[in-house]
VOBA-474854 format. One record per residue (C-alpha): residue number from 1; residue in one letter; chain; x negated, y, z negated. Coordinates in Angstrom, 2 decimals. Layout:
% VOBA-474854
n=NUM&res=A&chain=A&xx=X&yy=Y&zz=Z
...
END
This chain:
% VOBA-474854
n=1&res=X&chain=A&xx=5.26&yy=-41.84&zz=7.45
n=2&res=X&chain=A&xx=8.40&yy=-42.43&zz=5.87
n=3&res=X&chain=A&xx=7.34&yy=-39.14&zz=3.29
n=4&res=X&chain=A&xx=7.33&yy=-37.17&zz=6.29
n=5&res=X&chain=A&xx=10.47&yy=-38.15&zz=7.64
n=6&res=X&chain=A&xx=12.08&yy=-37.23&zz=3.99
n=7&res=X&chain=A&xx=10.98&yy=-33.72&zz=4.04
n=8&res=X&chain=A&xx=12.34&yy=-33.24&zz=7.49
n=9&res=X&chain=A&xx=15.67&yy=-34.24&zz=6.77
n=10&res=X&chain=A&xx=15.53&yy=-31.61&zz=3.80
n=11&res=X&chain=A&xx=17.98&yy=-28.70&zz=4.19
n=12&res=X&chain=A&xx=16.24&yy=-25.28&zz=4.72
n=13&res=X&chain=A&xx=17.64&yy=-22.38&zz=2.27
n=14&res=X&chain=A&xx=17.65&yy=-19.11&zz=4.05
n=15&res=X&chain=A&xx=15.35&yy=-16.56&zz=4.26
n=16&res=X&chain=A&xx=17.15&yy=-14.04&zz=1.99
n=17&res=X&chain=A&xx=17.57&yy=-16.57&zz=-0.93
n=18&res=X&chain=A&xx=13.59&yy=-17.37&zz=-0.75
n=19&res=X&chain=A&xx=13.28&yy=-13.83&zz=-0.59
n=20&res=X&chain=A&xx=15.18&yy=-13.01&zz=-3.65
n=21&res=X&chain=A&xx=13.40&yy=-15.59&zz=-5.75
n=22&res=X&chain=A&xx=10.58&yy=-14.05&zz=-5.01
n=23&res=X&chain=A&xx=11.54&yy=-10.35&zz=-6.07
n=24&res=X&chain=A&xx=12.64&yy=-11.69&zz=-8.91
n=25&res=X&chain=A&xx=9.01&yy=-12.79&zz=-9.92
n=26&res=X&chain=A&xx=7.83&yy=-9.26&zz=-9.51
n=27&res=X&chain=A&xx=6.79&yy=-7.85&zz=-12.20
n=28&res=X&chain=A&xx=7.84&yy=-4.18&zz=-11.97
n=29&res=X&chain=A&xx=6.44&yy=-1.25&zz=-14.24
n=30&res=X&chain=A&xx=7.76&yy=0.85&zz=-16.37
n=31&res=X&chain=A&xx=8.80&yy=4.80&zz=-15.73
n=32&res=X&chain=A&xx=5.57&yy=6.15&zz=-17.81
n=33&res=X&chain=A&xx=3.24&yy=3.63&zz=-15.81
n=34&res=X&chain=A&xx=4.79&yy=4.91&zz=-12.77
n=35&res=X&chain=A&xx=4.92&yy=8.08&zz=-13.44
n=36&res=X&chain=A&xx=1.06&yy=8.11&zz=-14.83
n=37&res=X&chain=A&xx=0.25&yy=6.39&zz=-10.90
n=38&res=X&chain=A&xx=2.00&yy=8.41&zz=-8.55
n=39&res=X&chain=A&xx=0.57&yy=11.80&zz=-10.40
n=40&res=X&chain=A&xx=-2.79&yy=9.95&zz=-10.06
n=41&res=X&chain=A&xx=-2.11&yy=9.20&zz=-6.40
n=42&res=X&chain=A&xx=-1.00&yy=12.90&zz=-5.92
n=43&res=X&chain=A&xx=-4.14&yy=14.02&zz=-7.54
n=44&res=X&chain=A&xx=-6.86&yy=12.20&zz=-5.61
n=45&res=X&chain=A&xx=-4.80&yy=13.05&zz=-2.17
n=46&res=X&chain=A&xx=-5.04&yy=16.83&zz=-2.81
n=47&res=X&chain=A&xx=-8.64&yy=16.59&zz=-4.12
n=48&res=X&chain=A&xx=-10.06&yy=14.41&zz=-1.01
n=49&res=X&chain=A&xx=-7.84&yy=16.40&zz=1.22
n=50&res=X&chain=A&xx=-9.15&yy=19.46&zz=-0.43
n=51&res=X&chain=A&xx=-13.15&yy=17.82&zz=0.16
n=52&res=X&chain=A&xx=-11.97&yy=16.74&zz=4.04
n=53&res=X&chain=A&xx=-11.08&yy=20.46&zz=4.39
n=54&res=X&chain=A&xx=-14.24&yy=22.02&zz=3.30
n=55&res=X&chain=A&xx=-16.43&yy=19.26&zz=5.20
n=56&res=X&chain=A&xx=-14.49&yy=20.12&zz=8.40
n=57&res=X&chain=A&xx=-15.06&yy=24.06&zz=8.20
n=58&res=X&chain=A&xx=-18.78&yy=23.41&zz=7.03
n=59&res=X&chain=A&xx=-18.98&yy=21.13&zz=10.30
n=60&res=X&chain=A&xx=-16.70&yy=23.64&zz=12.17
n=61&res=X&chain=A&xx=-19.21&yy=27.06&zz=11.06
n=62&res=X&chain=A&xx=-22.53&yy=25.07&zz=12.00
n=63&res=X&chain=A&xx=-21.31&yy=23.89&zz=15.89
n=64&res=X&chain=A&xx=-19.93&yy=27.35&zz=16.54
n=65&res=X&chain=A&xx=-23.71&yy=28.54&zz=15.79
n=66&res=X&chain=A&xx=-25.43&yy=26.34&zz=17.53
n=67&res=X&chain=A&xx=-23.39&yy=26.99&zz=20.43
n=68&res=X&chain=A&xx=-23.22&yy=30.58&zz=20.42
END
């Protein structure tokens, strides 16, 4: 009991201090690793986008025949 009573009286730091420890343990990367991601990223986005498009007119053509 008297453990818990310890930790209560404890002052609280603030959010933003807690929060800027933590940023600080980030470990960020470096331009060329960033750059080599987000052209990655890009990449796959247009080439599923690309896939979604051609699925959707596929899909598109074969309702419009079976309805007409």
């Amino acid at each position: 009991m008297a453990d818990n009573a310890k930790s209560e009286n404890k002052p609280k730091t603030s959010f933003f201090k807690g929060l800027e420890s933590e940023f600080k343990k980030i470990s960020w990367p470096d331009r060329s690793t960033l750059v080599k991601q987000a052209v990655a990223v890009t990449i796959v986005s247009v080439v599923l986008g690309c896939i979604i498009a051609v699925l959707d007119l596929a899909i598109q053509y074969g309702v419009n025949f079976l309805t007409m």
